[in-house]
N, C-alpha and C positions, 0 to 999 in steps of 0.2 A: 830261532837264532841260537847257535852254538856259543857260548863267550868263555872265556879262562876268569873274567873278570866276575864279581861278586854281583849281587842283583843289586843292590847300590850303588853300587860302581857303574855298573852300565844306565843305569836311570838317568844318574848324574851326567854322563857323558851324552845320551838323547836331548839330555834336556841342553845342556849346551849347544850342539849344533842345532837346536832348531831357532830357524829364525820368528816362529809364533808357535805357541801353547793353548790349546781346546783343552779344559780340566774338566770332565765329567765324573761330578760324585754323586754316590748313591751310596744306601744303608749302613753297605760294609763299610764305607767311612767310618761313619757315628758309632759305630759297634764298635772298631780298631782304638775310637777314642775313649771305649768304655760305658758310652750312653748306647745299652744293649735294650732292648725290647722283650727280653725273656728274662728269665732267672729271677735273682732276687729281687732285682731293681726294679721288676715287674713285681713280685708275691709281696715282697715290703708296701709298695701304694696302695696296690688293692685286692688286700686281702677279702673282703665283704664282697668284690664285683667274682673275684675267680671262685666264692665260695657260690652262687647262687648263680652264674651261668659256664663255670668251666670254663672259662678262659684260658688258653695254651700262649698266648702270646699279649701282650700291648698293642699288637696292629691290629690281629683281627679284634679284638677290644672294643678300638676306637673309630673300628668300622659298622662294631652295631646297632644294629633298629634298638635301643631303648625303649622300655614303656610309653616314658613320656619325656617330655621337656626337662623336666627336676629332676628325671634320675640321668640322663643324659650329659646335663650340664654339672652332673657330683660328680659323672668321670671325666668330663671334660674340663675342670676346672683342676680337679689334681692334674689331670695329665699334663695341661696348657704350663702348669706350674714348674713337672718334673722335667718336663720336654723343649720347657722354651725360657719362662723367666727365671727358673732358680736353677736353669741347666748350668753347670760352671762350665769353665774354661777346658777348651779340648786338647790335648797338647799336638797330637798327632795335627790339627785347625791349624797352628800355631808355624809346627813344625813347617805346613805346606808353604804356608805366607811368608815365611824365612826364607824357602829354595826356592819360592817366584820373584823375590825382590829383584828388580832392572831388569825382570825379563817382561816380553809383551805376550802378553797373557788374559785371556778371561775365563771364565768358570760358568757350567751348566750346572745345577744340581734338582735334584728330583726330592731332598729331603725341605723338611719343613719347621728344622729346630733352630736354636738361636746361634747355633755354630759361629758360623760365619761373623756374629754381628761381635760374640766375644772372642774371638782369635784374632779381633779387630783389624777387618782383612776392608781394602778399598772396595766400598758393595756398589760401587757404579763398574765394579767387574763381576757382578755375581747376578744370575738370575736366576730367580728361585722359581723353574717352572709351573712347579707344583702347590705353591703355596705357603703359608705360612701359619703356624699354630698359635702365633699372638694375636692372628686376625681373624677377625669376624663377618659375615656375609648373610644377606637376606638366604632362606630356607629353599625359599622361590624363584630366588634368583632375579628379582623384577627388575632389581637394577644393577648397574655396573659399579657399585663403590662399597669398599672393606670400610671395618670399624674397629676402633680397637678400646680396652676399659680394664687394665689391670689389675685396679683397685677392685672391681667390682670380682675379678676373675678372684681374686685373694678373699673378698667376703664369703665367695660361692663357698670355698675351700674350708672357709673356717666355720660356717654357720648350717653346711647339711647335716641330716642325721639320716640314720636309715635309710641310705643313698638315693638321699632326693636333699634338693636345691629350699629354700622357704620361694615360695610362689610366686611371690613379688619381687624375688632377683633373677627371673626370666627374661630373658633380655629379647625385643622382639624388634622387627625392622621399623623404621620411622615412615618409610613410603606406604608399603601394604599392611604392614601389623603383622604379617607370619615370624614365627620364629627365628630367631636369628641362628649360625651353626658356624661353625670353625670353618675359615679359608683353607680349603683341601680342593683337591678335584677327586671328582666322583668319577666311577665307571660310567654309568649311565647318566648324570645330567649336567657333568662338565665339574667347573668352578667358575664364582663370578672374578674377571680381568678388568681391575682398578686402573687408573691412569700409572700409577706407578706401575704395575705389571707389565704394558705398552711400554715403559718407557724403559725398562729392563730388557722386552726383549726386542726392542730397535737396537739400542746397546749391542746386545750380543750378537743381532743379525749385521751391527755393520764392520764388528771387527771382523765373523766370517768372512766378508765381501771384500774388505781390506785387504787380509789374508791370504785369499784364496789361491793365488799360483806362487805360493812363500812355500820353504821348507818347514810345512808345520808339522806338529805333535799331538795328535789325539790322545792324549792322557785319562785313561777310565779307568775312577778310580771306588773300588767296592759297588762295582753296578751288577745289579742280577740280571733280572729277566721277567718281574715283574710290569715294568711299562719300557720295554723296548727300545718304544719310539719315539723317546725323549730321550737319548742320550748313544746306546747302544748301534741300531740302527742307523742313527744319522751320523755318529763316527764312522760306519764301517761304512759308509756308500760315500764320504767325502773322500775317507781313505784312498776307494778305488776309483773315484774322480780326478783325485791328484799324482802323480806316480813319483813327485816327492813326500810325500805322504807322510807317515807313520803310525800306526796304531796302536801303542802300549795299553793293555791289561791287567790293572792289578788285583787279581782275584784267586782266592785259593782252591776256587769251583773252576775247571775245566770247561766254559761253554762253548760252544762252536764257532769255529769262525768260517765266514765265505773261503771257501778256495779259490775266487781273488784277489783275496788280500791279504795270505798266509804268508807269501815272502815279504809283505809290509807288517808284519805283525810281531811285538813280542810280548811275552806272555810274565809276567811277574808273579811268583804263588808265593814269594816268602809274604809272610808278618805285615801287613800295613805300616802298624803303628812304626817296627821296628828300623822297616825300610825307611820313613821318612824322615825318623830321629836320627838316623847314620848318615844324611844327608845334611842335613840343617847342621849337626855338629861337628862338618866340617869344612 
């Protein structure tokens, strides 16, 4: 879409005329707000993990096979730390919950950090598809309920050496005895869905259904191409189910869009953080 107006300007104006808002966030968010997965913020925590296996990033990090349990839980006890409980306050978070206020709105996100919970946004609008890194889950998966233990996640942090855990802060499931591991979902064996996780995403399934022949707003915002089909995907096919539609993109990467949904589409590459701040402040 062609506009004379500023790419704030016309957000502002989408987001007004629509009678419902779908908020799809992913990475680029949390990056836009600073909580980056590369650079310092990554060689500052773990300096000891990127010396001994190369580490280019935090995600592939926190995606690998470990030795063992104790050296697992060294990274996963900083990360949980940097990532979810001592993560501060996002403003770009802040910002968004400012330009939703009185509007009907809920939010999909694929991320798993505490954003949301310190931007202190209504989370009976938020479903966190993906998981969440304060919680905890059988190895095995044998059953369907997260755990959570701070305290313990803070001894992990304070009491490794030589990036391993002491043995005995191994924290293991109460049903079968396997190892316990961070509420993530996995490529290949899923994530275990707690009663809360159901009950997140009936939430989110019923404002779609609610929704559905309204003048809505697909708002995706920092989504890559990572997992698709949790956010991407199902924007652009509601898109082209509804012909009042719309599909906004805020991403500075050019992805592809269907060709039928290019005349419902616009495309946002300025600044996240920037755009949202020129919004809220005003």
């Amino acid at each position: 879409m062609e506009s004379s107006l500023t790419q704030a300007d016309l957000l502002n104006q989408l987001i007004d005329e629509a009678e419902a808002i779908v908020i799809g966030i992913g990475a680029g968010m949390s990056a836009a707000a600073g909580f980056t997965y590369a650079g310092k913020r990554f060689t500052d925590a773990f300096p000891d993990f990127i010396a001994k296996y190369r580490f280019l990033d935090m995600l592939q990090a926190s995606l690998f096979d470990f030795e063992d349990e104790q050296e697992y839980w060294a990274f996963q006890s900083r990360f949980s730390l940097l990532n979810f409980f001592d993560q501060p306050v996002g403003q770009a978070y802040v910002d968004l919950r400012l330009i939703m206020a009185g509007n009907n709105y809920h939010v999909i996100t694929t991320n798993a950090d505490n954003a949301f919970y310190a931007a202190k946004f209504d989370m009976d609008k938020v479903f966190r598809i993906q998981g969440e890194y304060g919680l905890w889950q059988c190895s095995e998966h044998c059953h369907q309920q997260t755990y959570h233990d701070e305290v313990l996640i803070r001894q992990m942090a304070r009491e490794q050496s030589n990036m391993k855990i002491p043995a005995n802060l191994v924290p293991h499931c109460p049903k079968c005895g396997a190892g316990l591991e961070i509420n993530k979902r996995n490529e290949e064996k899923g994530m275990v869905e707690d009663g809360q996780f159901h009950e997140q995403n009936e939430r989110y399934g019923q404002f779609l259904k609610a929704n559905q022949d309204k003048k809505i707003l697909f708002l995706e915002i920092g989504v890559g191409h990572t997992t698709p089909q949790f956010i991407k995907h199902p924007f652009q096919q509601m898109t082209e189910e509804n012909a009042k539609a719309l599909f906004v993109t805020m991403n500075q990467k050019d992805y592809f869009i269907p060709h039928p949904i290019r005349p419902q589409t616009v495309r946002i590459d300025a600044d996240i953080a920037e755009v949202l701040h020129e919004l809220a402040s005003e």
